[in-house]
Every structure is written in C-alpha cells, then in structure tokens.
C-alpha positions as CSV (number, residue, x, y, z in Angstrom):
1,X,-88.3,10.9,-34.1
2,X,-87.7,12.1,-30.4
3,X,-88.4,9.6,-27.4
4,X,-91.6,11.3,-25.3
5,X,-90.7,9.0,-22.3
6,X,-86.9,10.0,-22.0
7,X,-86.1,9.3,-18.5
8,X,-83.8,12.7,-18.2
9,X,-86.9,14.7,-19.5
10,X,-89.1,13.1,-17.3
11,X,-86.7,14.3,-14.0
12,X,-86.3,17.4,-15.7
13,X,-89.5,18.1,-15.6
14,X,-90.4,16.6,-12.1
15,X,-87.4,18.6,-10.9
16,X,-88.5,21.9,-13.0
17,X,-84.9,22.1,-14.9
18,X,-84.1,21.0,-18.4
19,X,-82.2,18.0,-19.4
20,X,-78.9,20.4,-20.2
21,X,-79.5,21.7,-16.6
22,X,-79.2,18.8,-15.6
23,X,-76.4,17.4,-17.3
24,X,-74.8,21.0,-16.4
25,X,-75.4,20.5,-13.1
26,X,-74.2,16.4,-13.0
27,X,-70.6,17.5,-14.4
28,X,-70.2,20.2,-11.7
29,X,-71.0,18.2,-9.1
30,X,-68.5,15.0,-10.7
31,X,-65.9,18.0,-10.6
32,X,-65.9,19.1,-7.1
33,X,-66.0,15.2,-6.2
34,X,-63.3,14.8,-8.2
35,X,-61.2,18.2,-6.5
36,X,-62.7,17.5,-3.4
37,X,-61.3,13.9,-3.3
38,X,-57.6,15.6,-4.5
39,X,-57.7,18.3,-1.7
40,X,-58.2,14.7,0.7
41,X,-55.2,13.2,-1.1
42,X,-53.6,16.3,-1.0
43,X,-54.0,16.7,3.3
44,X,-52.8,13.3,4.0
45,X,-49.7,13.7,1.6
46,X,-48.9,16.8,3.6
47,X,-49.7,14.8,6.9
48,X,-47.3,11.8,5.9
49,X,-44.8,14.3,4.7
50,X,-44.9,16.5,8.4
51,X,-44.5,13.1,10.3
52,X,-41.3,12.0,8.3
53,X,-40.2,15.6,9.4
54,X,-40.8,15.1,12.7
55,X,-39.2,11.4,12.6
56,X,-36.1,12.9,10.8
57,X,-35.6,15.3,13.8
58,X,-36.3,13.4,16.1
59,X,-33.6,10.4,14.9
60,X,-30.9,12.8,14.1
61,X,-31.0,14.1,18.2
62,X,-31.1,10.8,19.4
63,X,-28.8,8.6,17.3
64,X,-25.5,9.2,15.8
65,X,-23.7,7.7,12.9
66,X,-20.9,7.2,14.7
67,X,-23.2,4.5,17.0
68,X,-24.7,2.4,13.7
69,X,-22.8,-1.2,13.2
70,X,-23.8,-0.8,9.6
71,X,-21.9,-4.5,9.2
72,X,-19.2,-3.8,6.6
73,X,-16.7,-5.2,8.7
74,X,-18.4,-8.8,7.8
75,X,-17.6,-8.3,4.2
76,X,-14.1,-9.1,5.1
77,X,-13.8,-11.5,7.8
78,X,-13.0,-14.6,6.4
C-alpha cells in the first residue's frame, strides 16, 4: 500500500522533480554545507596559524633569552 499524500511527493510534484531528485539534491546541498563549513575552519586555522608567525618574529627581535628571569635561582635560596 503506498501513501497518496506523501509530503515529499507532494513537493515533488509542486516543484516538478521527483522524490529521488529531491533527496539527490538535499544530500548535495548537506555536502557542500558540510565542505563549505571546513574550507571556514580551514581559513581561520591558517589565520591563527600566520598570526603566531608573525608573534614568533616579532618576540624573537625584540626579546632575548639572555633578558628572561625565568626564576630558577628561587629554587635554591633558602
């Protein structure tokens, strides 16, 4: 027995495509969502990973190690 008031046949037929052509064109359309939203992630990953460039540059021509108290000297005074 086949349901004459399927939903998806009725937009199939108000939009002249079949229910497969639909469905077809639904999973298309979830896939470039779905690499569009990776190509996003994608930029800002290569954004995040240009700026730590440019900080690492930028720290090692203005500080030195030799002009870091990293604190070990604290370990021992007693």
């Amino acid at each position: 027995m086949q349901n004459e008031n399927d939903s998806l046949a009725r937009l199939a037929h108000a939009h002249g495509m079949t229910d497969l052509e639909i469905e077809e064109r639904e999973s298309v359309l979830a896939e470039v969502a779905a690499q569009q939203v990776i190509r996003r992630w994608q930029e800002e990953e290569e954004a995040d990973l240009q700026a730590l460039r440019e900080f690492e540059e930028h720290c090692k021509t203005r500080v030195h190690p030799e002009d870091i108290d990293w604190g070990f000297h604290d370990q021992h005074d007693f």
